[in-house]
N, C-alpha and C positions, 0 to 999 in steps of 0.2 A: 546466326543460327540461334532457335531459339532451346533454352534450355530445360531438362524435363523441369524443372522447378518453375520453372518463368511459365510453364504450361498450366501449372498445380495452382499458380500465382493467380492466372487470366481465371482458370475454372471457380476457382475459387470467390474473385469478386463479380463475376457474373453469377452464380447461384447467387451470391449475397444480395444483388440486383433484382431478381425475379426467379420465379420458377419456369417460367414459361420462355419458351425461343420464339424471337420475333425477331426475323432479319428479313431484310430488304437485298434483295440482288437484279441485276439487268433489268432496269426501271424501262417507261414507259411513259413519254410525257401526257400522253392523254392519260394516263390514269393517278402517274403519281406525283403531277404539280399542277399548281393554279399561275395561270397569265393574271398575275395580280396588280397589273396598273397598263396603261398604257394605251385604253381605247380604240383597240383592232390592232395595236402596230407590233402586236404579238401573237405568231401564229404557229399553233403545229400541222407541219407539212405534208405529212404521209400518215395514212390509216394505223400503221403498226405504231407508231407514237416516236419515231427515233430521228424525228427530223422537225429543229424548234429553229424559226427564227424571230431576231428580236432587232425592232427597228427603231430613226430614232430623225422627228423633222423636230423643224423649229418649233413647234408646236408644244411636242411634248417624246420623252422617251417611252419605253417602256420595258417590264420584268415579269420573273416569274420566281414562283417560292415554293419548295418542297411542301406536300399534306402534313406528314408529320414530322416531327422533332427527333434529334437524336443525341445521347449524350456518351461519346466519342463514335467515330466511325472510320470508313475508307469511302470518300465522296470524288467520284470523278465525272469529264464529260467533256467531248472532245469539242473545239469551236475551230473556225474558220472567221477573225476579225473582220473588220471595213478595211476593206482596200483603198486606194489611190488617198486625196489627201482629207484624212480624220481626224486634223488638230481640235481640240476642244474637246472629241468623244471621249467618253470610259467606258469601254467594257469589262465586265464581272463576270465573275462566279467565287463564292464566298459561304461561309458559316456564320450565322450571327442568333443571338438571343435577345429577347426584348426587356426593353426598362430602360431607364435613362444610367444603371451602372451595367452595362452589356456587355458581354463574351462575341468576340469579333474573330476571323480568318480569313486573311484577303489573297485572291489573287486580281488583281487592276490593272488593265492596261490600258495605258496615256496614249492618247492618237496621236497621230506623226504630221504632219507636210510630207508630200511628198518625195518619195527620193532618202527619206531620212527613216529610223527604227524606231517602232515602238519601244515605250519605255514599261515593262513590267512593275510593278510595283507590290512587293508583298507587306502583309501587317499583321499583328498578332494586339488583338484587345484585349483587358482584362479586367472588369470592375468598371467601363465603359473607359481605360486610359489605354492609347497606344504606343508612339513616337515608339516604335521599334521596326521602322521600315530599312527592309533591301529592295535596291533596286536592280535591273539586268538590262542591256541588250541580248536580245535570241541571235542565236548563232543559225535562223532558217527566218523565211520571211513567214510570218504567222497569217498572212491574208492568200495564203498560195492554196494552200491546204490544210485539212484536217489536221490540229494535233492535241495529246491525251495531256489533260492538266487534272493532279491526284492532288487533294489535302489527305495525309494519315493523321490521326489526332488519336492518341492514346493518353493513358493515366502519364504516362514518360516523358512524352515528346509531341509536337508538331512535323511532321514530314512533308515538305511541299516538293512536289517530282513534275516534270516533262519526258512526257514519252519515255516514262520509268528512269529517267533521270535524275536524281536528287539533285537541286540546287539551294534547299535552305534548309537547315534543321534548327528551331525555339526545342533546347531541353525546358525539362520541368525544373526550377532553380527554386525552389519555395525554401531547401533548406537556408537560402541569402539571401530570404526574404522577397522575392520577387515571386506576385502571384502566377496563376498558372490559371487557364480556362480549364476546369475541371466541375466545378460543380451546378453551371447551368448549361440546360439544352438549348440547341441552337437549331436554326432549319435552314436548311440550304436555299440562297438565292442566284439569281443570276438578274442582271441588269444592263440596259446600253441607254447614257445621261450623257449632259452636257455642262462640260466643267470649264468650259472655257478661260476661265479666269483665277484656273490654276494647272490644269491636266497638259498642256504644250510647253515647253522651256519655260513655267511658270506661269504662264497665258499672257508672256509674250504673243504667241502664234494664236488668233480667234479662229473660231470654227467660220468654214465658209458656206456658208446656207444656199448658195447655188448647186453645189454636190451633193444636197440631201434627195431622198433619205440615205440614210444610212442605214447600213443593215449586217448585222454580224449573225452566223448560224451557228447551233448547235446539235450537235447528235451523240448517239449512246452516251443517254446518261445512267451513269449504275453508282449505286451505293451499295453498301454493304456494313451495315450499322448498329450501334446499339440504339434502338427503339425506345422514345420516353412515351408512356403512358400511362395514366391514371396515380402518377407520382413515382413510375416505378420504369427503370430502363434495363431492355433486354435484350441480350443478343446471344450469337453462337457462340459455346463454349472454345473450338476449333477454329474461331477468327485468327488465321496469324497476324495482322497487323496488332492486332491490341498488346502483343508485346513484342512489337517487332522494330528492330535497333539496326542502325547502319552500322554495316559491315566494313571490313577492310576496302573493297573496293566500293559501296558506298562513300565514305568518307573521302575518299580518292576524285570522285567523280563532283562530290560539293567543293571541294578545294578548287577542281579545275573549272567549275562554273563559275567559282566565285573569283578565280584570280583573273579567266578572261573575258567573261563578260559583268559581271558586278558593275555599276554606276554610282550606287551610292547605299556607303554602308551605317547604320545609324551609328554604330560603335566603335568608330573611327572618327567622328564627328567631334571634332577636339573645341566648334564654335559653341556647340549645343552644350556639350559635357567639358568644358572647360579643367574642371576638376578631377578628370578621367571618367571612365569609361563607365558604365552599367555595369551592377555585379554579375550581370550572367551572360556578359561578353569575356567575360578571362578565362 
């Protein structure tokens, strides 16, 4: 719940931000993203703009990237993966900023062989460094059907949700010195690449180019964001996500993602952090 102060809190650095409201809701991929690489092998499907797909030969993959920028938001969009066997593919949907020190939010998932589960893959960059990946099996097969993948990203927190699900929360740890993506805008992309030589059990398993193309779809995409523009970022005062904290049964339902499906946790990684853990894993 949020509280009148956390309310007084939001209103308050949003006027600080802009005077002006600029929010984005129930997008439109003909209007509100550019197919920005990929040479036809990205197309949207239907006249109202709510049906993208994105494909992917040997040749080349290809993506798309939000018009404008936003510096924090609620970005979602439902996908339907590559079915039957996708070792080698990646597909995206992500928040990223440019420069070579860049503000990153992943959602990735590793193609399979068949018969076997995608491997989700989430990351949080900060000053262009990551190494803070969780990994999942889905507890439904992600190439069957439509399902709703949210980044929340507040001054607070990161909230990464499945079909209103939480299954990852990055707080803000700046006080233990661990940075936070807070002060560059980032623009949403979505992508399907070929990582063969790391994306399958480490690329053990190569893509097999007999099954190409590949092709994973996306529909309703909707944001709902703080707008960067002309140096200055805006949104609605009345956004609940911008100070919006998991709940008792939040935190209930990341626990139960993370005990039964979790694959690999970075903060448990006793190889990597030999010395313990990340301060904003305790």
């Amino acid at each position: 719940m949020i509280s009148y102060n956390g309310r007084c809190f939001a209103f308050l650095v949003v006027y600080l931000f802009a005077a002006q409201h600029v929010s984005v809701y129930a997008g439109s991929f003909h209007k509100d993203v550019q197919i920005h690489w990929g040479d036809g092998r990205g197309k949207v499907l239907d006249n109202a703009g709510n049906l993208l797909s994105l494909s992917l030969d040997k040749s080349s993959g290809s993506g798309f990237q939000s018009h404008q920028e936003f510096l924090y938001g609620k970005v979602e969009v439902q996908m339907k993966l590559v079915p039957g066997n996708s070792a080698g593919t990646v597909t995206t949907f992500y928040l990223k900023s440019p420069g070579t020190t860049w503000d990153e939010i992943d959602f990735e998932f590793l193609g399979n062989i068949s018969g076997h589960p995608y491997t989700l893959h989430t990351n949080v960059y900060t000053k262009g460094t990551g190494d803070k990946e969780q990994q999942f099996h889905l507890w439904f097969d992600p190439t069957v059907d439509f399902h709703t993948y949210c980044i929340i990203w507040n001054p607070q927190r990161v909230i990464f949700t499945i079909d209103g699900i939480p299954i990852r929360e990055f707080k803000n740890s700046e006080s233990l010195g661990v940075p936070f993506p807070k002060h560059q805008p980032m623009r949403l992309y979505a992508s399907l690449w070929e990582a063969e030589h790391w994306a399958t059990r480490g690329g053990l398993e190569k893509t097999d180019w007999s099954k190409a193309p590949f092709t994973a779809f996306y529909r309703n995409y909707n944001v709902d964001a703080c707008v960067w523009a002309n140096g200055k970022s805006s949104c609605s005062a009345n956004s609940s996500w911008f100070t919006q904290v998991l709940d008792f049964k939040g935190k209930n339902r990341v626990k139960w993602a993370q005990r039964k499906y979790m694959v690999y946790n970075y903060c448990t990684d006793k190889k990597r952090f030999p010395q313990g853990a990340p301060p904003e894993c305790s």
